[in-house]
C-alpha positions as CSV (number, residue, x, y, z in Angstrom):
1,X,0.0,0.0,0.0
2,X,2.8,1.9,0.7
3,X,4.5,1.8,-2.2
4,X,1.2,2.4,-3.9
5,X,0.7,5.8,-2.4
6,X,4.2,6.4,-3.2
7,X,3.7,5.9,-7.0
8,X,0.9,8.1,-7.2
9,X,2.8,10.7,-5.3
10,X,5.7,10.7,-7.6
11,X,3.2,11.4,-11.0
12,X,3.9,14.3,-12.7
13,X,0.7,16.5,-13.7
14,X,1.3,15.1,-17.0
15,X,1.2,11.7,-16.6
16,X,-1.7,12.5,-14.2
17,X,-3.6,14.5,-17.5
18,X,-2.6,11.1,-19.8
19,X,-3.7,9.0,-17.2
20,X,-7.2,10.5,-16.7
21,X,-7.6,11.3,-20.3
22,X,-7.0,7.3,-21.0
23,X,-9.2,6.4,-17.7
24,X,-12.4,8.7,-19.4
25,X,-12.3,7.7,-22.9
26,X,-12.4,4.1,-21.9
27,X,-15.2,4.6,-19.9
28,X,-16.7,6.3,-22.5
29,X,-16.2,3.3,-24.8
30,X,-17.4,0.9,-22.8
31,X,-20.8,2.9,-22.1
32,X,-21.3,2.9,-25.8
33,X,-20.6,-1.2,-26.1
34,X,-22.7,-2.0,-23.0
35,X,-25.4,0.0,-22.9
36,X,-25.8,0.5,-26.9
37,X,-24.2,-1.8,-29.1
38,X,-25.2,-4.8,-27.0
39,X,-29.2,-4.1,-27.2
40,X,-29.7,-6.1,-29.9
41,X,-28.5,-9.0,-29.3
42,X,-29.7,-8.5,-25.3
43,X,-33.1,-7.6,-27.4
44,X,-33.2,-10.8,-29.2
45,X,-32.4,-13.0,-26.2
46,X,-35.3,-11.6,-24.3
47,X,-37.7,-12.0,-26.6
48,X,-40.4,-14.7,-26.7
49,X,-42.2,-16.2,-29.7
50,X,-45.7,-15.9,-29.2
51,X,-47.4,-17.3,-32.0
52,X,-50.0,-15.4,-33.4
53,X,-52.9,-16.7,-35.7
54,X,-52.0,-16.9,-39.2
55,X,-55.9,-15.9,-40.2
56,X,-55.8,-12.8,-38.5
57,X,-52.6,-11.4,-39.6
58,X,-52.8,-8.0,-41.3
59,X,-52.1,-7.5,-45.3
60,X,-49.7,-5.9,-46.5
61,X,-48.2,-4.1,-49.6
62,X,-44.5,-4.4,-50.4
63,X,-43.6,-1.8,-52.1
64,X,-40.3,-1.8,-55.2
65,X,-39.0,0.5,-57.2
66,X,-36.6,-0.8,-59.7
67,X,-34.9,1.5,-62.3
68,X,-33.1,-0.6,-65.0
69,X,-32.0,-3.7,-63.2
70,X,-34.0,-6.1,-64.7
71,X,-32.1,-9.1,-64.2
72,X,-32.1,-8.8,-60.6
73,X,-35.3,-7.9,-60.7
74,X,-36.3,-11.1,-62.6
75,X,-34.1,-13.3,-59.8
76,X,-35.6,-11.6,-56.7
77,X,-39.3,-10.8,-57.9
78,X,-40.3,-14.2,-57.7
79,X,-39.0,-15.0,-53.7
80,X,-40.7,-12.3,-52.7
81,X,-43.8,-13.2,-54.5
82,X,-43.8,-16.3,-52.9
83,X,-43.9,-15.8,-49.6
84,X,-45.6,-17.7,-46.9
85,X,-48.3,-14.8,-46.2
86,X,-52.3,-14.9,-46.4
87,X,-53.1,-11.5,-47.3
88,X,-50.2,-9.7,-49.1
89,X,-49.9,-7.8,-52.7
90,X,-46.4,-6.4,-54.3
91,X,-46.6,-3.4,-56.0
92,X,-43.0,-2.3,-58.3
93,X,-42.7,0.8,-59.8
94,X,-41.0,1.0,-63.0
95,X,-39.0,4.2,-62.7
96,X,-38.2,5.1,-66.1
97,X,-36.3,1.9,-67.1
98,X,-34.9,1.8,-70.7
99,X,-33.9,-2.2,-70.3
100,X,-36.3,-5.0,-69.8
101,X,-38.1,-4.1,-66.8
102,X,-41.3,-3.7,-67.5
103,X,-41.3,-6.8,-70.0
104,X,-40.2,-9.4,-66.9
105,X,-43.4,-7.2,-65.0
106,X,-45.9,-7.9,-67.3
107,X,-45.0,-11.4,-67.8
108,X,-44.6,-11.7,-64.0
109,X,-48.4,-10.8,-63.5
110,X,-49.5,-13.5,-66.2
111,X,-48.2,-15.5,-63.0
112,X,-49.1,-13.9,-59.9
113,X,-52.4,-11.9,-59.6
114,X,-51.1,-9.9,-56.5
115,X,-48.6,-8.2,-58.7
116,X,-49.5,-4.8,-59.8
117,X,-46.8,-2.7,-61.6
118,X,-46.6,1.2,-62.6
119,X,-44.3,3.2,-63.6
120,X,-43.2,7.5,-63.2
121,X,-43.7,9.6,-66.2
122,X,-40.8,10.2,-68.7
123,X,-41.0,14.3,-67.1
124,X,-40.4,13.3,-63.7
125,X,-38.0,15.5,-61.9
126,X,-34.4,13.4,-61.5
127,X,-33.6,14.7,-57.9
128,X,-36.6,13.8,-56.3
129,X,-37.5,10.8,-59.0
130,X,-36.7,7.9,-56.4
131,X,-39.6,9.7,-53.9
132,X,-42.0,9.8,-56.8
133,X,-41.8,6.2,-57.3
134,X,-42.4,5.4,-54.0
135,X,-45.6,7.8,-53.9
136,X,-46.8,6.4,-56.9
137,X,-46.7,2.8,-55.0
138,X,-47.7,3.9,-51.4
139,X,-51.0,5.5,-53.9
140,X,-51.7,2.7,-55.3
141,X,-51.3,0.3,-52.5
142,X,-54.6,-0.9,-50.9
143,X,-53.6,-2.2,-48.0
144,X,-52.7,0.4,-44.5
145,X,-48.7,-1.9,-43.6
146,X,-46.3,-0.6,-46.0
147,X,-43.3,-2.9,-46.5
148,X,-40.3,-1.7,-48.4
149,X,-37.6,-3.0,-50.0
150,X,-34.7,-2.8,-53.9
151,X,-34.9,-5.0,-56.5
152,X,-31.5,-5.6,-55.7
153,X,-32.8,-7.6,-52.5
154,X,-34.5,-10.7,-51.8
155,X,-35.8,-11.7,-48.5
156,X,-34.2,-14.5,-46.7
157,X,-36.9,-16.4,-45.9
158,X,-40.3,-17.4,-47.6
159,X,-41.5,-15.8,-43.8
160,X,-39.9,-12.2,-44.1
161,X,-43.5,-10.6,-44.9
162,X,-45.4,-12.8,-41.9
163,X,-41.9,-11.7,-39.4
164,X,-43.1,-8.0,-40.2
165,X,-47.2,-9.0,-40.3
166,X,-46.3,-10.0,-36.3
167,X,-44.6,-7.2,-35.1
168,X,-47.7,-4.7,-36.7
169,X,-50.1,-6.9,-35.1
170,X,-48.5,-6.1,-31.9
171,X,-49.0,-2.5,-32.0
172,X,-46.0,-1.4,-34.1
173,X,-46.0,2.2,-36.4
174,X,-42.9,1.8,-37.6
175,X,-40.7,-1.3,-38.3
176,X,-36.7,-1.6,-39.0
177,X,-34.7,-4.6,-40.4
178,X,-31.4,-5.6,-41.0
179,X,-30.3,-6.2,-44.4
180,X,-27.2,-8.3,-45.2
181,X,-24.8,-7.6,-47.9
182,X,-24.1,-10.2,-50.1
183,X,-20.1,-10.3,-51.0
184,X,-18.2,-12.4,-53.0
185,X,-15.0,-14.6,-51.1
186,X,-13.0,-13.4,-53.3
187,X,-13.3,-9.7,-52.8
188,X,-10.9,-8.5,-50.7
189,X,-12.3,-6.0,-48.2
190,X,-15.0,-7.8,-47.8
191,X,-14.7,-8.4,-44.3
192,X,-14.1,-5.0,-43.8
193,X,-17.6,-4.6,-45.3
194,X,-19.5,-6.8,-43.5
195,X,-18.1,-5.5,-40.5
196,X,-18.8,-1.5,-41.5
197,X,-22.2,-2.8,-42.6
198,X,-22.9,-4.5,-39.1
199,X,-22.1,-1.4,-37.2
200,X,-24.3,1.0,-39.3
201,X,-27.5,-1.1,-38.5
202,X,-26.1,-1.6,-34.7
203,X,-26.7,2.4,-34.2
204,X,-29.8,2.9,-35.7
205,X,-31.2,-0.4,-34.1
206,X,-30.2,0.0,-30.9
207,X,-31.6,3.4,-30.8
208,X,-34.5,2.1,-32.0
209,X,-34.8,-0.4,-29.1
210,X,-33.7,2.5,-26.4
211,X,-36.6,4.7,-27.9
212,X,-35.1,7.0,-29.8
213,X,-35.2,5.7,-33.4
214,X,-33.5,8.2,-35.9
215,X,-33.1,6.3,-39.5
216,X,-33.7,3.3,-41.2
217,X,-33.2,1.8,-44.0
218,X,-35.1,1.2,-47.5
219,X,-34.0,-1.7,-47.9
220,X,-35.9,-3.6,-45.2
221,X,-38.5,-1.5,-43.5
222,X,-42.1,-0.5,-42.9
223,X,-44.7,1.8,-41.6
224,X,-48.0,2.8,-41.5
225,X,-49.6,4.4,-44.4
226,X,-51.6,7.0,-42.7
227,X,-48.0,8.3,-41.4
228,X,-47.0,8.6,-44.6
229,X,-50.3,10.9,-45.8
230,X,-50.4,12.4,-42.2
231,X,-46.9,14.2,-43.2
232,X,-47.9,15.1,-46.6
233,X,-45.6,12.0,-48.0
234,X,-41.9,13.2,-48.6
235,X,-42.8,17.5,-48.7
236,X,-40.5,18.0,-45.9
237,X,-37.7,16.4,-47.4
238,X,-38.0,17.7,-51.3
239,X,-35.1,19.6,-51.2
240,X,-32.4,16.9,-50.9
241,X,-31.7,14.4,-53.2
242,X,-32.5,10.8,-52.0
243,X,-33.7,10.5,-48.0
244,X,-36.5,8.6,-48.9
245,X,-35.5,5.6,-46.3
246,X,-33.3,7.3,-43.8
247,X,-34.0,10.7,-44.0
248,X,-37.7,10.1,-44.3
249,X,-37.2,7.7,-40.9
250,X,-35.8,10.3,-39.0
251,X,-38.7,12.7,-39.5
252,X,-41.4,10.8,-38.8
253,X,-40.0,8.3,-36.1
254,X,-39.5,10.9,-33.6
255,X,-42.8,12.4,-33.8
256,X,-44.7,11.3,-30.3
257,X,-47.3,8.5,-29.7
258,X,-45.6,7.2,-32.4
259,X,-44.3,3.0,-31.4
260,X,-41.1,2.0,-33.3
261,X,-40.0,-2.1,-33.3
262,X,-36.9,-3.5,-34.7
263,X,-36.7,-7.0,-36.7
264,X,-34.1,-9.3,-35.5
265,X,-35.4,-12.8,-36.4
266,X,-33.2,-14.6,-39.1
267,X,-36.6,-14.8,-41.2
268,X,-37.1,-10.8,-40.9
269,X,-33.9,-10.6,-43.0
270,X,-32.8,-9.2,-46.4
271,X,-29.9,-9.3,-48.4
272,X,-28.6,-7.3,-50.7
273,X,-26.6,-8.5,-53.7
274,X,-24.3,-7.4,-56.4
275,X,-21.6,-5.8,-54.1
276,X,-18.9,-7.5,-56.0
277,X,-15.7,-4.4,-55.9
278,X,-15.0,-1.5,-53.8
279,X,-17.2,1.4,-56.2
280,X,-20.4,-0.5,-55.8
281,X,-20.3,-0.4,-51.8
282,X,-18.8,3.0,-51.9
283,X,-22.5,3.9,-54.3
284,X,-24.4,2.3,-51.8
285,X,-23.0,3.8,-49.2
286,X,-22.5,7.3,-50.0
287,X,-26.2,7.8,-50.3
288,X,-26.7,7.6,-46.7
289,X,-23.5,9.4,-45.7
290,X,-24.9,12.2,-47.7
291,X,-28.3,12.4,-46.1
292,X,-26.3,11.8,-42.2
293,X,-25.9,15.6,-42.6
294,X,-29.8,16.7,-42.6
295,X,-30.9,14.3,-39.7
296,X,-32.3,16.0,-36.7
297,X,-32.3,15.0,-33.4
298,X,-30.1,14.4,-30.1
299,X,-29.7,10.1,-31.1
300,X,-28.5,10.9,-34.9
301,X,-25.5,12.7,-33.3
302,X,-24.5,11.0,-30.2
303,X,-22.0,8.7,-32.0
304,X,-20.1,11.5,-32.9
305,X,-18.8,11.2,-28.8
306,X,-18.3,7.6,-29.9
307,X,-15.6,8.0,-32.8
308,X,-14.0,10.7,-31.1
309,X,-13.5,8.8,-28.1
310,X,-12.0,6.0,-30.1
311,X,-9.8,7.8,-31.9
312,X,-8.5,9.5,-28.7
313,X,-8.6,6.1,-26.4
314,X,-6.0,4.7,-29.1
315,X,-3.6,7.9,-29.4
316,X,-3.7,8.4,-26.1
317,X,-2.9,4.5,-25.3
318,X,-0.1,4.8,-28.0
319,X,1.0,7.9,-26.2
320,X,1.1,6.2,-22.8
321,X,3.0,3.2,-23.8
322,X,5.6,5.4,-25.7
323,X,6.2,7.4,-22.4
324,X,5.9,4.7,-19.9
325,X,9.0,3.1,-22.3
326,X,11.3,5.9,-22.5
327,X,10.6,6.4,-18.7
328,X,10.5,3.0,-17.5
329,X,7.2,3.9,-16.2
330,X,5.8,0.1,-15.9
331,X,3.4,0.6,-14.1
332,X,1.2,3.0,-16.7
333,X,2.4,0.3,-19.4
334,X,0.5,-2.0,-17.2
335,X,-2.5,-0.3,-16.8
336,X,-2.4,1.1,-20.0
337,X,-2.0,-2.0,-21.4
338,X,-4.9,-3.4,-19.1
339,X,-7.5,-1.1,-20.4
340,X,-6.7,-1.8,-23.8
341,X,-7.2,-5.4,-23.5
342,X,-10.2,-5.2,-21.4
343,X,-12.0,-2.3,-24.0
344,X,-10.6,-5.0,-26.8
345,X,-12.3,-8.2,-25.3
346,X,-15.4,-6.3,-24.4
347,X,-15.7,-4.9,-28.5
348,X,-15.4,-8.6,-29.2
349,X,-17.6,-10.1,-27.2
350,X,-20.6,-7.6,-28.3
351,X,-19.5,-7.4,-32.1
352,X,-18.9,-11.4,-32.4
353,X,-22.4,-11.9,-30.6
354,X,-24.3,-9.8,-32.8
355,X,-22.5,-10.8,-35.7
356,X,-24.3,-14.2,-35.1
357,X,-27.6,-12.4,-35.3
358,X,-27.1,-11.6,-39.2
359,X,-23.5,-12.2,-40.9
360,X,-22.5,-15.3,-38.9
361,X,-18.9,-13.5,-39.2
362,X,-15.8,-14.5,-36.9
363,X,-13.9,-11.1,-36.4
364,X,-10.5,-12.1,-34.6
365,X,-7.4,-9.7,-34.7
366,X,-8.4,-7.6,-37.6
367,X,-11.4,-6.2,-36.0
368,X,-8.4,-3.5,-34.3
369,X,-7.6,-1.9,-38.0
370,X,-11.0,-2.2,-38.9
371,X,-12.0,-0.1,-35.9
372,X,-9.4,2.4,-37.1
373,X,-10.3,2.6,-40.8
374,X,-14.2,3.1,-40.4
375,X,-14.7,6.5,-39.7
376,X,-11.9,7.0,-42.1
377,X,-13.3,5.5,-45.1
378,X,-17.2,6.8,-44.0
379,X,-15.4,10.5,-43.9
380,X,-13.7,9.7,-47.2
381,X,-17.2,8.3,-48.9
382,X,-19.2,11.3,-47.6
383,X,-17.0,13.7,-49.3
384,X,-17.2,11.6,-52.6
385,X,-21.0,11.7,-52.2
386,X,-21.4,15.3,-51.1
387,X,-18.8,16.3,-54.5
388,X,-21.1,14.2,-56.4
389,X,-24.3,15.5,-55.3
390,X,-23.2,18.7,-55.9
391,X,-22.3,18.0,-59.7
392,X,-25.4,17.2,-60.4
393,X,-27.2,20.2,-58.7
């Protein structure tokens, strides 16, 4: 004890300053890992299947639009189509296609009479064409539970539109999925993508489970249609190009009285498909890093204090071990060293158990650069997408 006391005597204010700086940004790390990014999986485990009467399930409209991508329309069309549902219709909006669109549509409704396809007019405006389409469908749909998703999806079960019919028989306004990405093995950052991917839906998820919902994303989600009309559709969001999933989700989820659920169930999945080199992720991507700028509220911005409590946990830990070395300070390499392992096995632990959830992905070793690199590459992408946006303005 003595020599304890002794130690903490002989500290200099600096080492007292990089001691306390390490000592907060740890904690701060581990309150977001804890209390955040383990919900979902926490969410899962406590959940109970309670079986619900097939007969007196909602319907439902699934809502597409596809905009020359014919082929993967023609692959995914038919699995959601065929899904294990008693009251359901799919609505696809052909949104100006030049390709063979709206030939696999009409020869898809010779098959299935819950098909119904339209498309925008020729003069649509290009900025806001995407939220036309979607008007055009959330029009003509006639049932009140809105399901969206691409054409560049397919659900991964035949019971992704019963998973949703469920959760909106339960009480739900709003509903947000997880939606896989499907990569080639021979891709190489595609680990790195799967692992960026799994931490985007972790934020918006676990929000969404604390309360505070603040995006979601087109590719697997659903509301209520009288939301939709009750805001006068996408008016509040004209101005800026694309939004209609995330941007859209942040406006109206916030609003009181009204009850978002999050999807977690491997049959509530999607997956996305097609992400076969760097520039098609860093398309998809860049869409939402664009629209991150316009959301509102306190939850879209907390994990700002995330990031830069990373990046500061691991200069400051680098810093500690360079001085504790040239000063033969071992006991601040110790405890330095400590709190990196500990923040390290806690990261794992709540990434690898929610990994399970969706991607079934390992991380190991490499989940250190990869926790590096992400707000790197999302700061690089978001400056490709805002230099691109403005091109076209």
């Amino acid at each position: 004890m003595d020599a304890l006391i002794f130690y903490f005597n002989s500290l200099s204010l600096f080492e007292w300053i990089l001691g306390g700086i390490l000592s907060l940004s740890f904690l701060i790390q581990l309150c977001f890992y804890l209390f955040i990014y383990k919900k979902p999986y926490i969410h899962k485990k406590k959940q109970k299947e309670n079986p619900f009467p097939t007969e007196d399930l909602p319907g439902i409209s699934v809502i597409i639009t596809s905009k020359n991508n014919s082929e993967e329309l023609r692959k995914n069309l038919p699995l959601i189509l065929e899904q294990d549902y008693p009251l359901f219709e799919v609505i696809v909006v052909n949104s100006g296609s030049t390709d063979e669109t709206d030939i696999v549509l009409k020869a898809a409704e010779l098959k299935y009479p819950h098909l119904y396809h339209t498309f925008v007019p020729a003069e649509a405006d290009s900025i806001n064409e995407k939220k036309l389409a979607l008007t055009l469908g959330i029009k003509a749909a006639k049932y009140d539970l809105l399901l969206f998703t691409e054409d560049f999806c397919k659900p991964c079960s035949p019971q992704w539109i019963q998973a949703y019919g469920r959760e909106f028989a339960k009480g739900y306004d709003i509903l947000l999925g997880f939606n896989k990405i499907k990569i080639a093995k021979n891709v190489l950052s595609r680990k790195f993508i799967l692992y960026d991917n799994l931490i985007h839906h972790l934020k918006f998820l676990s929000m969404a489970i604390l309360h505070r919902p603040f995006m979601g994303i087109g590719r697997n989600m659903a509301y209520r249609k009288d939301i939709f009309f009750a805001g006068k559709g996408y008016s509040s969001i004209l101005n800026i190009e694309g939004g209609d999933d995330d941007l859209y989700i942040n406006r109206i989820a916030r609003e009181k009285n009204r009850k978002t659920g999050v999807l977690l169930s491997k049959e509530s999945l999607t997956e996305t498909s097609g992400v076969n080199n760097f520039f098609v992720w860093r398309a998809l991507k860049s869409k939402h890093l664009y629209t991150k700028q316009f959301y509102k509220g306190f939850s879209a911005h907390i994990f700002g204090l995330e990031t830069f409590s990373r990046y500061l946990f691991y200069a400051v830990f680098a810093g500690s071990v360079t001085w504790s070395i040239l000063t033969k300070d071992y006991p601040l390499l110790t405890c330095a060293s400590l709190l990196f392992i500990i923040r390290y096995g806690i990261q794992l632990l709540v990434i690898n158990r929610n990994s399970m959830l969706f991607d079934h992905v390992t991380y190991h070793i490499h989940l250190i650069p990869f926790d590096l690199f992400q707000p790197f590459n999302n700061l690089r992408f978001r400056r490709y997408a805002n230099r691109r946006n403005n091109q076209r303005r």
